[in-house]
C-alpha positions in Angstrom: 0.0 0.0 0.0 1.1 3.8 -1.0 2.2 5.7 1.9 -0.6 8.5 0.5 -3.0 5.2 0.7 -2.0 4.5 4.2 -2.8 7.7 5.2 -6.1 8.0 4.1 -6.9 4.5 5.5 -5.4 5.7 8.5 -8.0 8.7 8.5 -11.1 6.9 7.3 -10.1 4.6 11.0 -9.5 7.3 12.9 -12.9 8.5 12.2 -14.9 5.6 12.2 -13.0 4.8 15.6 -13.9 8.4 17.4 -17.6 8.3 15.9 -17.9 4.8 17.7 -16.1 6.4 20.6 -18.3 9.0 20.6 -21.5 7.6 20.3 -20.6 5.1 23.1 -19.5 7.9 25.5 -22.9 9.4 24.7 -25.0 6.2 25.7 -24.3 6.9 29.0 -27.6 8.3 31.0 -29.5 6.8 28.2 -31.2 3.7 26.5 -31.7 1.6 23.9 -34.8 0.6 22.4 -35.9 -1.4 19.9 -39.7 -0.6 18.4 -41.7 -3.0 15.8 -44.2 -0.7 15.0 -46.7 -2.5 13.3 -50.5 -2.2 11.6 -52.1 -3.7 14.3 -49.6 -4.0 17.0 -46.7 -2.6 18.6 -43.9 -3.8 20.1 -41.2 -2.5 22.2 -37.8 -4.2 23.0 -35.4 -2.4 26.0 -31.9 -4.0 26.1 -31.4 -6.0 28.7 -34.8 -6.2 29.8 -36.5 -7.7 27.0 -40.1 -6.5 25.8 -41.5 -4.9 28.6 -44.7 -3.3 26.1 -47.1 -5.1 23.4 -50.2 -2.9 22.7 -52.5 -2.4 19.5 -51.4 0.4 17.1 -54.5 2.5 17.5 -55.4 5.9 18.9 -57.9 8.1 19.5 -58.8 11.6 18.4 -61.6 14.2 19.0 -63.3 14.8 15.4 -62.2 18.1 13.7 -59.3 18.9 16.5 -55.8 17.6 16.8 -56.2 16.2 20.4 -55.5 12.6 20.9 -56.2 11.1 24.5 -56.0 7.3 24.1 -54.1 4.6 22.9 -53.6 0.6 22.4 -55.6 -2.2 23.3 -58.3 -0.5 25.1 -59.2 1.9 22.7 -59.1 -1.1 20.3 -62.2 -2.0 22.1 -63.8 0.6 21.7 -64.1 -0.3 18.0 -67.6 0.0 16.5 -68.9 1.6 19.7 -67.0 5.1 19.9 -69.0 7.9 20.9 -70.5 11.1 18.3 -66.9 13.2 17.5 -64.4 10.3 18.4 -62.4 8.6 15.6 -59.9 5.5 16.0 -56.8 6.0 13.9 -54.3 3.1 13.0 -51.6 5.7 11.7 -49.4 2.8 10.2 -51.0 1.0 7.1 -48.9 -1.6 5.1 -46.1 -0.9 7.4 -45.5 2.5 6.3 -47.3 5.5 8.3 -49.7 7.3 7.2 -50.4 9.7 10.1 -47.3 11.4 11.2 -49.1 13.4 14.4 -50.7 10.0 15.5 -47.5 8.3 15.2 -46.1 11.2 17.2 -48.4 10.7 19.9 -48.5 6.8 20.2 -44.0 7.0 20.5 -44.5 10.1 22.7 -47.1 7.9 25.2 -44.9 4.8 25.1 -42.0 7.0 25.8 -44.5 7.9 28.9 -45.4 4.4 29.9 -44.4 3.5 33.5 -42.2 0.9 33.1 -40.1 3.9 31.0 -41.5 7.3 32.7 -37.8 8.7 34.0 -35.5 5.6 33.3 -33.6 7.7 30.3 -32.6 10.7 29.1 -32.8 11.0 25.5 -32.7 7.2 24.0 -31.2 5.9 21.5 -34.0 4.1 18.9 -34.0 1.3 16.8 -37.3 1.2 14.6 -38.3 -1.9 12.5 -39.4 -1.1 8.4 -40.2 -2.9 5.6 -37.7 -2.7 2.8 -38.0 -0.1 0.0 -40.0 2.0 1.7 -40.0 5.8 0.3 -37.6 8.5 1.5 -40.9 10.5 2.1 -41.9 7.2 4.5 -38.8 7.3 6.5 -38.9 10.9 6.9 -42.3 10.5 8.3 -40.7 7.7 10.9 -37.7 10.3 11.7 -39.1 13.6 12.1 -41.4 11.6 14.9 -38.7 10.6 16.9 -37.0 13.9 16.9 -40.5 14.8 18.7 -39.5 12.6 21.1 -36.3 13.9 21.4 -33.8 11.1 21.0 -30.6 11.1 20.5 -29.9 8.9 17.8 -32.2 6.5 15.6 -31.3 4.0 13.5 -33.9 2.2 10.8 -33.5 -1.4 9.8 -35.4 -3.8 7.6 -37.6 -6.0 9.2 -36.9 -9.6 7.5 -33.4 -8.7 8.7 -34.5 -8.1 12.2 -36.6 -10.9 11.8 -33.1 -13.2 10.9 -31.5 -11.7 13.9 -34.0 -13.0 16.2 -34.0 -16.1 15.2 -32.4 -18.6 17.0 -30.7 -22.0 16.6 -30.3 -20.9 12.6 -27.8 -23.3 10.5 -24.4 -21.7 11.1 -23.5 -23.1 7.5 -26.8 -21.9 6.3 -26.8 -19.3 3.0 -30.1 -19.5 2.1 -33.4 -18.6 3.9 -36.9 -17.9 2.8 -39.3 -15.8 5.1 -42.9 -15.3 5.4 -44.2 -12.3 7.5 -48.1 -11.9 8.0 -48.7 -8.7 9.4 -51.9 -7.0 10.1 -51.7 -4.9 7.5 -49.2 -6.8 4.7 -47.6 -9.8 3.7 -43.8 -9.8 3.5 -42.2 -12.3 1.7 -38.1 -11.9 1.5 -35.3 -14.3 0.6 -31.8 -13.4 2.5 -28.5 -14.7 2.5 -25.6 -13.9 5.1 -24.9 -10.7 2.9 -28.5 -9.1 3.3 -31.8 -9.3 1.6 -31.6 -10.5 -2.0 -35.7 -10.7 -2.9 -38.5 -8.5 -0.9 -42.1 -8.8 -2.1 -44.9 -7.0 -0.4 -49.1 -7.8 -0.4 -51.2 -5.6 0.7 -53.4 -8.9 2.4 -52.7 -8.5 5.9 -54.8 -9.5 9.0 -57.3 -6.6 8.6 -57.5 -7.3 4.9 -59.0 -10.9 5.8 -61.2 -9.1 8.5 -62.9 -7.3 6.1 -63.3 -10.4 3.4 -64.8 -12.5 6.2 -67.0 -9.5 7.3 -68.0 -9.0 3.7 -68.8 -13.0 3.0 -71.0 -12.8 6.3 -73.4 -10.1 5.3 -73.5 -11.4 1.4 -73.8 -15.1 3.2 -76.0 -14.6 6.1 -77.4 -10.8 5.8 -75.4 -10.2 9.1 -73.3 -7.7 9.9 -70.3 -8.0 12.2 -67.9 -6.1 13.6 -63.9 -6.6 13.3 -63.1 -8.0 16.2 -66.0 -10.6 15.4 -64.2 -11.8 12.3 -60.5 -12.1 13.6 -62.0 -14.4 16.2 -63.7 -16.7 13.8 -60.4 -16.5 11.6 -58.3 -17.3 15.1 -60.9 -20.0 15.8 -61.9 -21.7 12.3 -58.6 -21.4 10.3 -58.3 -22.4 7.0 -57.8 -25.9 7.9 -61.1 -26.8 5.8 -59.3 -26.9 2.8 -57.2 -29.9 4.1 -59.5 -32.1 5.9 -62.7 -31.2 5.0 -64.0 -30.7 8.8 -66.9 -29.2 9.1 -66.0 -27.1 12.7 -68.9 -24.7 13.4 -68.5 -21.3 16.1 -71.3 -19.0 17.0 -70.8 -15.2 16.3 -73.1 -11.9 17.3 -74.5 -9.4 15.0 -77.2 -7.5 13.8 -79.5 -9.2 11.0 -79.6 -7.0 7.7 -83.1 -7.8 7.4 -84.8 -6.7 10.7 -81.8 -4.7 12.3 -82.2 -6.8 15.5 -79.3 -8.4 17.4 -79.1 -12.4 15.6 -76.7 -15.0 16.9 -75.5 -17.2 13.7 -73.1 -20.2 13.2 -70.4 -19.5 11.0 -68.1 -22.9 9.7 -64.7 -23.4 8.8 -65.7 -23.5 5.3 -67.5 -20.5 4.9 -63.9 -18.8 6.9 -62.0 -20.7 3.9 -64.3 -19.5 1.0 -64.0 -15.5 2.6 -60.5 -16.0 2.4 -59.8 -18.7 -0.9 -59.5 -15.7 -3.0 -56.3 -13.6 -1.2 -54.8 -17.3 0.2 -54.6 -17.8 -3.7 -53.0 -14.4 -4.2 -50.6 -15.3 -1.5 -49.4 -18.6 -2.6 -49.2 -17.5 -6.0 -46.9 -14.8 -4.7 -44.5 -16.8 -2.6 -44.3 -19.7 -5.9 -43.2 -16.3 -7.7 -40.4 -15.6 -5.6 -39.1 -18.7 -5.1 -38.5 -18.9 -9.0 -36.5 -16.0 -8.8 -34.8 -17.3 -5.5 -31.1 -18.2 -6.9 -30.2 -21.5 -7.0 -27.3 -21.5 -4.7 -29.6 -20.3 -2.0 -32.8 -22.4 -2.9 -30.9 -25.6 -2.1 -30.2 -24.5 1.8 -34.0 -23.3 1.6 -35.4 -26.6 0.7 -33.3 -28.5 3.1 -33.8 -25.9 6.4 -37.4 -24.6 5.2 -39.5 -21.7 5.0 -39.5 -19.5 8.0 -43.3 -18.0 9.0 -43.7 -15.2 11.6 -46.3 -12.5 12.2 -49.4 -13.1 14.3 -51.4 -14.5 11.1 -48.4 -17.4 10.8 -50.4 -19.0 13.8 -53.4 -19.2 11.3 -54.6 -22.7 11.6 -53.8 -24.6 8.3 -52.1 -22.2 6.9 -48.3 -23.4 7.0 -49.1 -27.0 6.3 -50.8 -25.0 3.3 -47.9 -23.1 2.0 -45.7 -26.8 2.5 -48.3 -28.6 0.5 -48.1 -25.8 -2.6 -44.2 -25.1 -2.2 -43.4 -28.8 -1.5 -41.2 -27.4 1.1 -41.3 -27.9 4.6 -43.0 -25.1 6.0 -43.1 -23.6 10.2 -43.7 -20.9 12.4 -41.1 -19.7 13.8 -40.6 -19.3 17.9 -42.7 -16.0 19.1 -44.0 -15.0 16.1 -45.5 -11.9 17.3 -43.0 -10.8 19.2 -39.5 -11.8 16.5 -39.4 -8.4 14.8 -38.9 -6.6 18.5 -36.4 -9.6 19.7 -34.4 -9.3 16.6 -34.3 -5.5 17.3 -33.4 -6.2 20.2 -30.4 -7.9 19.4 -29.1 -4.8 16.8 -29.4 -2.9 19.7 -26.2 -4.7 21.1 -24.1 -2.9 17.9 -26.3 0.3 18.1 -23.0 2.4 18.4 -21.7 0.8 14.5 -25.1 2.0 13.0 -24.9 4.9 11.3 -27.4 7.5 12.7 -31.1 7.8 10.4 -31.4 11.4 11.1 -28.8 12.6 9.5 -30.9 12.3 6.5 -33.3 14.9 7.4 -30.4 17.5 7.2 
């Protein structure tokens, strides 16, 4: 090497090595913390602590004013019976937000949470995104933790997070081939040591499926139901009609189309798989599409370790032994589905000083 080489290497070192420096000096008096802020749920990871906070991604806000005064599971509940001049608000959609003063308000009130309330000064934040999401979306994300005033925030891709948590993974592996089902998208993603080599996104999420079921119910039946009606048939039911042919029955509240009087109905696993044929389809024609564009080099480790599920939906009932039957591939859910994008975070927050810091892109 040059001595003019050298010198510059020397530099570029020194740099790197007082940044580091200086962003671990800085930690001191505060924390790390890892969010998975999701459609329907978020999660929140604090090092060395684990996930101390799970709660739906929903607020409330008085019509026509900015005022927001509620947020999470709770006010979930209050879904479909909200009083005149309240609205709910999911301000993330497809894993990108789309209500930057909600998203403000439901960091700033985690920030606020008791288990947090006084236990940092100006943390250090670790957000979970999809991949290829726009510099406008990301923005969004950024200029909402500067409301929150932290010190440094670093954004990484979620299948990679989801990789990290993951535990007892091939050491020799190359290869692997994720499923995420979200509440409000389904991520599909090949990876190899190196990164993320194929990332598809499908807008048929959780809530997507909600509102097929709901819709099949009031063509089928003349009932209407609310949401939180139809993800518990969906948890209950499952899809696993398709595979066995059981006829499993569960009783579900609503009020009749015809006379607009509370009716009590019994719905059956295959009226859940007939609401939901249509976007399965969509899926698993989705996931045959990326894994003919999967390179060969990293198919073969897929086919021998498998594809990976997580997200709450993953738990579906019939659905992985569905996606194994299509792919031919051996097909599970992965250890705490739910909670894998936060625990993955979580361990990125151990080389949170190596990140380079998110906001300097809004300057």
């Amino acid at each position: 090497m040059s001595n003019k080489k050298k010198i510059l290497s020397n530099k570029f070192k020194f740099q790197l090595d007082k940044y580091t420096f200086m962003d671990w000096l800085g930690s001191f008096g505060s924390e790390n913390i890892g969010v998975d802020l999701g459609t329907s749920n978020m999660v929140v990871y604090l090092k060395e602590k684990g996930i101390i906070f799970s709660e739906s991604s929903v607020v409330a806000k008085q019509e026509n004013k900015n005022d927001f005064f509620s947020y999470g599971t709770k006010t979930e509940e209050m879904e479909g019976r909200t009083p005149q001049g309240i609205n709910l608000i999911y301000p993330v959609r497809n894993s990108v937000v789309v209500d930057y003063k909600a998203v403000t308000y439901l960091l700033n009130s985690i920030m606020s949470y008791s288990y947090l309330k006084g236990l940092f000064f100006h943390p250090r934040l670790l957000i979970c995104v999809p991949p290829g999401i726009s510099k406008v979306q990301k923005r969004a994300l950024l200029e909402a933790s500067v409301a929150m005033g932290v010190r440094k925030t670093v954004l990484i891709d979620q299948p990679i997070a989801t990789l990290m948590g993951i535990k007892n993974k091939r050491k020799d592996c190359q290869g692997f081939f994720l499923i995420d089902f979200g509440g409000g998208s389904v991520k599909i993603s090949v990876l190899s040591k190196r990164g993320i080599v194929i990332s598809d996104s499908l807008k048929y999420g959780g809530i997507y499926m909600d509102q097929a079921i709901i819709s099949y119910i009031r063509k089928q039946y003349h009932v209407n139901i609310s949401r939180k009606s139809a993800e518990s048939l969906k948890i209950t039911l499952g899809v696993t009609w398709e595979l066995d042919h059981a006829q499993r029955t569960a009783e579900v509240s609503g009020q009749s189309l015809d006379t607009g009087l509370p009716v009590r109905i019994s719905v059956t696993s295959k009226d859940i798989y007939q609401a939901l044929s249509s976007i399965l389809n969509k899926v698993f024609l989705q996931i045959i599409n990326v894994l003919q564009q999967t390179p060969p080099v990293l198919l073969s480790d897929i086919k021998n370790d498998g594809i990976m599920m997580s997200g709450a939906l993953s738990q579906l009932k019939g659905l992985s032994n569905m996606i194994g039957n299509i792919t031919g591939i051996s097909t599970y859910v992965i250890n705490q589905p739910s909670y894998i994008n936060a625990i993955g975070a979580g361990k990125a927050l151990e080389y949170m000083h190596l990140f380079r810091d998110s906001l300097q892109d809004l300057h």
